[in-house]
N, C-alpha and C positions, 0 to 999 in steps of 0.2 A: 504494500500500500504506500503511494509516494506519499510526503509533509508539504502541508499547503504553505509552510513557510519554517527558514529556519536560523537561528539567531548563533552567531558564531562569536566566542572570542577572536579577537586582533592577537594576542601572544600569551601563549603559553611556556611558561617555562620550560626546559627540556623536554619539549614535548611538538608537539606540531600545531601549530597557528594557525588561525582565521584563513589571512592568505595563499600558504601552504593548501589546506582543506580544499578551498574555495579553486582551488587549479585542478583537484583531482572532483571536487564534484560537477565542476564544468563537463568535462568529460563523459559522465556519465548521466546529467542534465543540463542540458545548457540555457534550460528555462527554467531554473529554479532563482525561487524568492527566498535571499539569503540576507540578511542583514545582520552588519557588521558592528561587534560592539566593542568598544575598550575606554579604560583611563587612560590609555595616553590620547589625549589628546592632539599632539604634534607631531604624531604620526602622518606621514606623508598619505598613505595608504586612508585616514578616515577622510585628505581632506578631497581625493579622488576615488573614493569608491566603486562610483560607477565605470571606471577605467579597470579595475578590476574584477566586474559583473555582482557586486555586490548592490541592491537595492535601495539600501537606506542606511543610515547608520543611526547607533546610539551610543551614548556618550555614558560611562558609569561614573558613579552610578546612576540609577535610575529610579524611577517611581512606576507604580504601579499604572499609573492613568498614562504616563508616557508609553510604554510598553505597548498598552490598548491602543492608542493611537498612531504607533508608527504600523503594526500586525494591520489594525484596517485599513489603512493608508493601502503599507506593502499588498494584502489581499483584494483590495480593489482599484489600484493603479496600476500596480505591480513594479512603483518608484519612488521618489521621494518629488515632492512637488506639488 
């Protein structure tokens, strides 16, 4: 069953990252609603997302009603805008 959407870390500690992910789930959906989250903020990467097929981003932390709103956004735009 595919996810009508999915929210990744930006980095992970020795471990594999938003971006990283975001390369190998292109591949196997290139229509997928993935929005990208991290505290870094100065991340080159949040402030071009859509350069790397990422939908929307979110900034941590987060709130609860932010969240709701970027998910219906992402599910009925399938962008940020």
């Amino acid at each position: 069953t595919p996810f009508k959407a999915v929210i990744m870390d930006l980095i992970i500690p020795f471990g594999m990252g938003g971006r990283e992910a975001m390369e190998k789930l292109r591949t196997i959906d290139p229509q997928a609603r993935v929005i990208v989250s991290s505290g870094y903020l100065n991340n080159s990467i949040m402030d071009e997302y859509q350069e790397h097929g990422f939908r929307d981003i979110m900034a941590q932390p987060y709130r609860f009603s932010d969240l709701r709103k970027t998910l219906r956004r992402v599910l009925r735009n399938g962008s940020k805008g």
